[in-house]
N, C-alpha and C positions, 0 to 999 in steps of 0.2 A: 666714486660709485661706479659702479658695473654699467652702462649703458643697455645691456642685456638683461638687465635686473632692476624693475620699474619699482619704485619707490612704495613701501609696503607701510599699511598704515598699522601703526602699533596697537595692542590689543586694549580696550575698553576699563578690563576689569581682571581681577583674580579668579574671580567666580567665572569667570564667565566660560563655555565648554569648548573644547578646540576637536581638531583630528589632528595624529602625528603619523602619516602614511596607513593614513585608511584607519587606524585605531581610536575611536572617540576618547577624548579625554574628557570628565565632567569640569573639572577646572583647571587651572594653570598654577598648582603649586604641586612639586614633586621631591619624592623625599630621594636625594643623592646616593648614589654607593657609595659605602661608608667601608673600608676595607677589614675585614675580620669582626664586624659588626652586624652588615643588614641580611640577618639571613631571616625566613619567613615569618619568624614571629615577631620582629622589629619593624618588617615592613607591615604585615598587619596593624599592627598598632600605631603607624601613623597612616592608613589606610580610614583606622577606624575614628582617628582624630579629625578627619579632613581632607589626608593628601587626594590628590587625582589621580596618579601614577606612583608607583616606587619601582626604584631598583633596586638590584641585587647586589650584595658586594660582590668584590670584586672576584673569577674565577677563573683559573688554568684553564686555557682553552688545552693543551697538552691532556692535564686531568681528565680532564672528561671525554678527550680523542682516545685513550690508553682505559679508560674504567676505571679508575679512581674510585676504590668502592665509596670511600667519606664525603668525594668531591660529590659524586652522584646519588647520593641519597641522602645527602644533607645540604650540600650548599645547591642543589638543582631543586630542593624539596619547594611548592607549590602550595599556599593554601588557596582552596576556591574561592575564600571571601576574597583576597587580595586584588585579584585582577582589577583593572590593566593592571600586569606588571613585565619589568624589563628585566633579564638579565643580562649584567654584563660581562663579559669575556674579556681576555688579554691574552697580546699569543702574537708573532710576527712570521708564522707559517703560515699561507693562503690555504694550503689544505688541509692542513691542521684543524685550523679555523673553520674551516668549510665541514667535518665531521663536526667537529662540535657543536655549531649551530645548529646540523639537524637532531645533535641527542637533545639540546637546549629547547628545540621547538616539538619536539614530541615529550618533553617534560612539564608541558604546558605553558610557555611563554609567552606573552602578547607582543612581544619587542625582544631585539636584540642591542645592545649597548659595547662599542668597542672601546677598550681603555685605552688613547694614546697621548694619556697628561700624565699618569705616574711617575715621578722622581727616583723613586725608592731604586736603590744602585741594581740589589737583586732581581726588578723587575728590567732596568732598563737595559743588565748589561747580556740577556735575550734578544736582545734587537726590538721589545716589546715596551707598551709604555711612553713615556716621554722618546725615548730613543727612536721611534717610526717619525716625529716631524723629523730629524734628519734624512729621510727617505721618504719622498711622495710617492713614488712608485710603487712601495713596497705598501704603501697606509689606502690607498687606494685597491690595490690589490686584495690586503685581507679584509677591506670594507665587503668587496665585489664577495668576494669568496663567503662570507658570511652570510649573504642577502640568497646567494646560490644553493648553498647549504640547506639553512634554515626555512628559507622562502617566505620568510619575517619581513616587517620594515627592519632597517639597520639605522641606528643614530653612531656618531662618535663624543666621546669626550675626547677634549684635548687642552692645552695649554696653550695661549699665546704665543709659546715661542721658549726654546730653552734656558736661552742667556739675555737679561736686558741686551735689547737695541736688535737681538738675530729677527725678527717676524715670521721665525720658521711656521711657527703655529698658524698662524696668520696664509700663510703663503698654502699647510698643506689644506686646510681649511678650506679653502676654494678650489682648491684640488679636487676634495672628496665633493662638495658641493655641485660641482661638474661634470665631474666623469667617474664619482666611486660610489654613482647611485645611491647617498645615503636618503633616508627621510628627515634626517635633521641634524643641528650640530647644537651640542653642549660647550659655552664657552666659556672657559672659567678663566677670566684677564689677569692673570700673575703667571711669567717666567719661568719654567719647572724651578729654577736654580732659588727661585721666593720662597717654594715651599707651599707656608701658608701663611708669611709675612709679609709686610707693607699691604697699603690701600691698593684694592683690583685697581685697573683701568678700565671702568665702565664707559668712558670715552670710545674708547678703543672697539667695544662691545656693541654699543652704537652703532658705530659704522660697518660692522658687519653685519648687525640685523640689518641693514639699509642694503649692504652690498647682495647678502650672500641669496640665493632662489630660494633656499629652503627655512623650516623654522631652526630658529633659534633660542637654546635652553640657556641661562645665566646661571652660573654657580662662581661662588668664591667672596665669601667677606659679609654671607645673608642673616647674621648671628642672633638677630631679634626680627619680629615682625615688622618693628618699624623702618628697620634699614632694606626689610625685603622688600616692600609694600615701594621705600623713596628708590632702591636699584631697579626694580621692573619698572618705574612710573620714565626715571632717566631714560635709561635703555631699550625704551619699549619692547622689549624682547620678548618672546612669545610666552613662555611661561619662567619660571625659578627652580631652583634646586636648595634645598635646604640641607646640611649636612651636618655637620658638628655642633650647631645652636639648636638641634633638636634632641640631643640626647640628653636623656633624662628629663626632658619638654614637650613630649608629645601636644602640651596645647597651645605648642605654636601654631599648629596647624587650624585649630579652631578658632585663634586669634585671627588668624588669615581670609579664613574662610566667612567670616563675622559672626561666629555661634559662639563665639565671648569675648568679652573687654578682660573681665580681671584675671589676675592670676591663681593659679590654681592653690586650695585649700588642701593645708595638713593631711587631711582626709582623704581627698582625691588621690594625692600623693600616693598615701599607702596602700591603700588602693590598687592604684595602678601597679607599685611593685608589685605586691600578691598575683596579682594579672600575669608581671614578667615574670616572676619565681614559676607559677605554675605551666608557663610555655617551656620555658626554659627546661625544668623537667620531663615536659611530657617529650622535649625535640631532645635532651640527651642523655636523661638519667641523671639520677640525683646525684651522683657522686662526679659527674662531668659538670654539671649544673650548677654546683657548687664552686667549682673552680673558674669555670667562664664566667659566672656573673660577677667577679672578682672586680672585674673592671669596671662594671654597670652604677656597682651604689655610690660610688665620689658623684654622679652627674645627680641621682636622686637626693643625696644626700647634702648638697648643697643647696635644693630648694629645700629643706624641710624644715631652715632653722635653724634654731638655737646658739646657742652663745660659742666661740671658735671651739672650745676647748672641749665642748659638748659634741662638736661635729667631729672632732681631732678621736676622742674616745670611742663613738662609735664607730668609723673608721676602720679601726685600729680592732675593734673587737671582731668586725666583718672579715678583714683581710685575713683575721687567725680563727674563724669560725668552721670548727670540724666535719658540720652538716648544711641542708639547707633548713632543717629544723630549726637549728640555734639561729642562722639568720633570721627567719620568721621569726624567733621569739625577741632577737636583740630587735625588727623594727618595732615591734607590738609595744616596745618599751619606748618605742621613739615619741610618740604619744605625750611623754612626760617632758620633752625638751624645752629651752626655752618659749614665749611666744616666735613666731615669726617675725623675723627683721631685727629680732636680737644680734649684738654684736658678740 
């Protein structure tokens, strides 16, 4: 432990309201940037479940330094219900980073989020992403430049470390903790080279919320309530990040929050798609709406039921649906599937 860094007592509760550099948060559970997915009407929606915070996928800081017309009026787009919300940026240029922030904080941002745990080759082989824990200098640099920019708090995400056994994560971590002025670190304990397999090292997570001054967010491996609820209890880490066990689950959030035990009904379900169908159109037009939510109904469609073959069909009629009409009308029919928990 840090000698400089007096022993922090971990937080009470989920519920319970924090600050993250000046920003009130009502609780401690926050929805992840989730990459090509959380744009404003995702994160509403787990805003409206429960979260306390969300962030944005993930975004070109380059994009939005250059005017990106798509980058900047879609993936920068705001709604008022949302706030707090973060966006995050990626980018291994300090001034790059530094314009962007400020287009990012006159877009209406509460927080700025840097990405530097991404894997993905195309992101890292920018200098940007998982590839800055090889360079503290430069991960502090575009921290600082971001915080200048924007005039935001800054958090970072990052990874542990590239390679089992390097602690590069680890090492830049304390870095930025020290001298790259952030408000907080996101730690998600798996390896970049993990992915997003094997058990995190919530050990490991531990002793950073112990070591590091500032707060610490937990992401990696949160996939139900109940693994959320036992990694924050472990790690007493400031709050969580949920990411991939909320799609197509927004009432994990409510789970979390305690405004339900059971799982959500047939109903609820359709429901809420109708909800996403109708964002979804109104942020891209029905004929782009159509095509993006391509990827959405596997996560819906596997809470809704019915027998393999049932879900195999529908599916299958989604992925080759000409409109969003026909979707609308194949879920209306979903209605007829087996009960729930049919095999």
């Amino acid at each position: 432990m840090n000698p400089m860094s007096p022993s922090r007592t971990p937080p009470r509760s989920l519920t319970e309201p924090w600050e993250l550099g000046g920003v009130t948060i009502p609780n401690r559970i926050v929805l992840a940037p989730l990459a090509g997915i959380g744009n404003w009407f995702v994160r509403l929606q787990a805003k409206r479940h429960g979260a306390g915070l969300t962030v944005s996928e993930m975004v070109s800081s380059h994009a939005v330094h250059y005017g990106n017309e798509r980058t900047c009026t879609e993936l920068l787009r705001i709604h008022p219900d949302e706030h707090p919300v973060s966006v995050q940026l990626f980018g291994a240029d300090p001034d790059v980073m530094a314009s962007a922030a400020e287009r990012v904080a006159a877009a209406g941002a509460d927080l700025i989020d840097i990405n530097m745990g991404c894997p993905v080759p195309k992101v890292c082989k920018t200098g940007a992403g998982a590839a800055l824990l090889d360079d503290p200098g430069r991960a502090v640099a575009v921290a600082r430049a971001a915080a200048r920019g924007g005039g935001l708090p800054v958090t970072v995400k990052l990874r542990t470390g590239l390679r089992p056994g390097d602690g590069k994560g680890v090492a830049v971590a304390r870095e930025l903790a020290e001298r790259g002025g952030v408000s907080g670190l996101s730690i998600h304990p798996r390896h970049a080279s993990q992915r997003h397999a094997g058990r995190p090292d919530y050990a490991l997570a531990a002793q950073l919320v112990q070591e590091l001054p500032v707060p610490v967010l937990l992401s990696g491996g949160l996939r139900t309530a109940q693994l959320a609820r036992e990694a924050f209890e472990q790690t007493g880490a400031d709050a969580i990040l949920l990411a991939r066990g909320s799609l197509g689950n927004p009432w994990v959030f409510e789970q979390l929050v305690g405004r339900r035990d059971a799982e959500p009904t047939r109903e609820e379900i359709l429901a809420e798609l109708g909800w996403v169908l109708d964002c979804a159109v109104e942020h891209l037009g029905s004929e782009r709406a159509n095509r993006y939510l391509r990827k959405f109904y596997p996560w819906y469609i596997e809470r809704l039921g019915g027998t393999r073959v049932e879900q195999a069909a529908l599916q299958a009629a989604l992925q080759q649906a000409e409109s969003i009409e026909r979707a609308r009308e194949l879920f209306a029919g979903a209605q007829a599937l087996a009960p729930l928990g049919a095999g």
